[in-house]
Steps between C-alpha positions, in 0.01 A plus 500: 500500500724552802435460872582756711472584857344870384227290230498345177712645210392418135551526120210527326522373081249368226563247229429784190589165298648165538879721414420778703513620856382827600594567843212737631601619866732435759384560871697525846345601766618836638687348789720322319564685216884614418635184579490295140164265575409714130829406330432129625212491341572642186801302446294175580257597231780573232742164618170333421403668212852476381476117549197444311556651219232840574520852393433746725309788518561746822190637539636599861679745541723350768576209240619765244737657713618182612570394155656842469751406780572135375521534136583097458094533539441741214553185193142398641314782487250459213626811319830370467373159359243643276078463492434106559204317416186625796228204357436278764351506781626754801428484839541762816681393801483741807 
């Protein structure tokens, strides 16, 4: 989440398994939008899913074309890594 003088910006994911990351939605409010609070956010989420070892899944469609744009992202997208294991528990985080 980021602070900002217009409101809160947020990236929205859920654990689809202990490996994977789906990252759900990305929100800015209108104010602020154009000036990269989104691309903060989404390259937060992949630095730390990069870090831990997570695939990732860009549900959003902001994500996506972010990935698009920064193709050092694209080795962590699930499809590139192939199906992992889903049992275990999952959990939503909003």
């Amino acid at each position: 989440m980021l602070t900002l003088p217009e409101g809160e910006a947020k990236l929205s994911y859920r654990m689809v398994s202990p490996a994977v990351m789906d990252l759900t939605s990305t929100f800015v409010p209108s104010a602020a939008r154009g000036r990269g609070a989104g691309a903060k956010l989404a390259e937060a989420a992949l630095l730390y899913a990069r870090e831990q070892g997570l695939q990732v899944i860009p549900t959003c469609w902001y994500v996506g074309d972010y990935i698009e744009k920064h193709p050092a992202f694209a080795a962590l997208l699930e499809s590139a890594l192939g199906t992992p294991d889903r049992t275990g528990a999952s959990c939503d985080i909003g």
